[in-house]
C-alpha positions as CSV (number, residue, x, y, z in Angstrom):
1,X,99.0,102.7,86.6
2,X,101.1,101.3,89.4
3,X,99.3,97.8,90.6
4,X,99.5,97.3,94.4
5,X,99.6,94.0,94.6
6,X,103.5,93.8,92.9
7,X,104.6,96.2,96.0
8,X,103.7,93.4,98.4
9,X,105.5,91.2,96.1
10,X,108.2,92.6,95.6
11,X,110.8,91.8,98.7
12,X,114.5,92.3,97.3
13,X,116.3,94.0,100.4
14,X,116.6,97.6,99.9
15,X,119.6,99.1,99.9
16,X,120.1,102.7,101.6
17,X,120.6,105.2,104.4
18,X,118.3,106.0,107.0
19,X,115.9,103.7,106.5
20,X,113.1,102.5,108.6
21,X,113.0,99.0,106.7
22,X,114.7,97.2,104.5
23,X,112.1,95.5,102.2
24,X,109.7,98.0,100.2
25,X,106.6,96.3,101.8
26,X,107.9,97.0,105.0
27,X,108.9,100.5,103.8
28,X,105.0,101.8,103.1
29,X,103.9,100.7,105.8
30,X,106.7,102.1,108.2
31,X,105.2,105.3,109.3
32,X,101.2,106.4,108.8
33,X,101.9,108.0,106.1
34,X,104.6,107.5,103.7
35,X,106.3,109.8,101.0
36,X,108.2,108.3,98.1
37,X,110.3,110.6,95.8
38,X,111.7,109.0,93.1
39,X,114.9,111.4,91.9
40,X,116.8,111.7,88.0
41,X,120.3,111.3,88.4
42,X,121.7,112.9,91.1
43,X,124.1,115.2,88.8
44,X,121.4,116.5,87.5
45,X,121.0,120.3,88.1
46,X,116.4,119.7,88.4
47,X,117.2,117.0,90.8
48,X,119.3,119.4,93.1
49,X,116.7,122.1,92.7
50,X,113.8,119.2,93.5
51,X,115.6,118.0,96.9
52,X,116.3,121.5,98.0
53,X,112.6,122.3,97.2
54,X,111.3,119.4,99.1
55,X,113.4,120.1,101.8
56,X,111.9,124.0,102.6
57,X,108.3,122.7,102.1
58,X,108.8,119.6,104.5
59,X,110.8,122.5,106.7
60,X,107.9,124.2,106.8
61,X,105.3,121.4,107.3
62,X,102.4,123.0,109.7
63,X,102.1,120.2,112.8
64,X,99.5,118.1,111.1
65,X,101.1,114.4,110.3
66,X,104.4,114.9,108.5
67,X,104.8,112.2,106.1
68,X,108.1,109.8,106.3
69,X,110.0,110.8,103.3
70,X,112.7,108.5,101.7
71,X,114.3,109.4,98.4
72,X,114.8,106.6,95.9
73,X,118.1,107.6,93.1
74,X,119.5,106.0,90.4
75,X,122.7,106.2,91.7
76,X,125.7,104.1,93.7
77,X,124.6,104.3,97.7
78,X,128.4,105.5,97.8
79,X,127.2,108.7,95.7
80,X,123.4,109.3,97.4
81,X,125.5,109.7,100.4
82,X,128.2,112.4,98.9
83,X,124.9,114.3,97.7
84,X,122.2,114.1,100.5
85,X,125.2,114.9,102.9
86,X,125.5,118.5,101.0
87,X,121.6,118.5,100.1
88,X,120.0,117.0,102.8
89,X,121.7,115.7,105.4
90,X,119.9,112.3,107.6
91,X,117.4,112.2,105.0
92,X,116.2,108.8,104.1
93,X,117.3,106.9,100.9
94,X,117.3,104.3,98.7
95,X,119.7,103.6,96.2
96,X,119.0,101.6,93.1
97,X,121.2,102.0,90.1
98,X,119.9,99.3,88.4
99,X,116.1,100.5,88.4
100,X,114.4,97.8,89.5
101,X,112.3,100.2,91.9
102,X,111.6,102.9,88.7
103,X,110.9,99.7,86.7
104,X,108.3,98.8,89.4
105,X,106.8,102.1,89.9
106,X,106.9,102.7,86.2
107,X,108.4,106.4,86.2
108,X,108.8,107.8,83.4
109,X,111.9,108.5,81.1
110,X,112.6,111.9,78.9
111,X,112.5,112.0,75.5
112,X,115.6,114.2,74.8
113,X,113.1,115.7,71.8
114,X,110.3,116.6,73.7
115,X,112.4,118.6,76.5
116,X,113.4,121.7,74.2
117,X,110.7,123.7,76.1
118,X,111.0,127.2,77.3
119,X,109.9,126.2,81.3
120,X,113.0,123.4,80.8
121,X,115.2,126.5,80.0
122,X,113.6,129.1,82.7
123,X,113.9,126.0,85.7
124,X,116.8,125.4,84.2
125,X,118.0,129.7,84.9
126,X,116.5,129.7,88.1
127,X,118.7,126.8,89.4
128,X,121.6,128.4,88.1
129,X,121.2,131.6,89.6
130,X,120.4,130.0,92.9
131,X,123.8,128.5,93.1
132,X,123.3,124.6,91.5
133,X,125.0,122.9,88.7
134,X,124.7,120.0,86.3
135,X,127.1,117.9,86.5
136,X,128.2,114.8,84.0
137,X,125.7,111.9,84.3
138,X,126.3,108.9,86.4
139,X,123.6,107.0,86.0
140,X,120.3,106.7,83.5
141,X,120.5,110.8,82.4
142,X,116.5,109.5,81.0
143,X,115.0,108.4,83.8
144,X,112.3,111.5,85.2
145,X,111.1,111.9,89.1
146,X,107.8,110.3,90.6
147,X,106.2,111.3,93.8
148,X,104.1,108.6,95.5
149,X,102.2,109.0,99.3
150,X,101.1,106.0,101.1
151,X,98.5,106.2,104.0
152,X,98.9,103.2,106.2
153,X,100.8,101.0,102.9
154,X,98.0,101.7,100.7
155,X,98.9,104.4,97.5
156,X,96.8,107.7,97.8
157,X,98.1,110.0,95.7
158,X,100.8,110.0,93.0
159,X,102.8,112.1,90.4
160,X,104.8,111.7,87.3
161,X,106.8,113.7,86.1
162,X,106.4,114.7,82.1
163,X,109.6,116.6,81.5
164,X,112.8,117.6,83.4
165,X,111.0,120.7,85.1
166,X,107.9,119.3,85.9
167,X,106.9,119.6,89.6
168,X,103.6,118.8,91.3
169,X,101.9,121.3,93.8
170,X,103.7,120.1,96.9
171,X,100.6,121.9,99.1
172,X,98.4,118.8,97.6
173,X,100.1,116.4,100.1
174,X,98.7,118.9,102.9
């Protein structure tokens, strides 16, 4: 369980694009309601297929209160800004290749074991046929994706990931 109380404490300058702040307590609190997606590696063929998700569901947000999203990677801010400029262009995004913020937030890593499963290998198709790649790991090929939504900097709903194709019903941030 994520404890509230390190977020306030935690006040290492973030480093990204886009950003509305540059401290993670300033961060959750920049907008009424926040959206953090953590993100695997951004090689990583689930991690394309994730953003490109997110992006056609926040495309099609309704009117009511669209949350501030900002991506945290595990990669260089040199390569979050090769890949949101082909997958997302001006979205919001924190780099941290050394996991300090996945450390934090305590996202979960794969087990290479547990992830021969047959929705891995059906995502897995799916992306393919949709036009994505995997590409060689740059960063921690273990780490999985979190999803965390702040209402005025306090945490009211979050996800973890338990394997590579793992997604949460986006609707539930509706």
């Amino acid at each position: 369980m994520l404890n509230p109380m390190l977020l306030e404490k935690y006040h290492s300058p973030l480093q990204g694009q886009n950003l509305p702040a540059h401290t993670l307590p300033e961060l959750i609190k920049s907008a009424p309601y926040v959206w953090l997606q953590f993100l695997r590696h951004l090689g990583c063929i689930y991690c394309k297929g994730l953003v490109q998700d997110i992006r056609a569901f926040i495309e099609r947000w309704d009117g009511r209160v669209r949350p501030r999203l900002i991506f945290i990677h595990p990669n260089t801010l040199e390569e979050g800004e090769r890949f949101f400029q082909e997958f997302y262009p001006g979205a919001a995004f924190v780099a941290d290749p050394e996991l300090r913020l996945y450390k934090l937030f305590r996202v979960k890593k794969v087990s290479p074991f547990r992830e021969i499963r047959l929705s891995n290998l059906l995502r897995f198709w799916t992306l393919l046929r949709r036009g994505l790649s995997n590409d060689r790991p740059t960063s921690d090929p273990f780490v999985l994706h979190a999803a965390f939504l702040f209402h005025q900097g306090n945490l009211i709903w979050s996800y973890y990931a338990n394997h590579l194709s793992d997604v949460p019903d986006w609707r539930r941030l509706l």
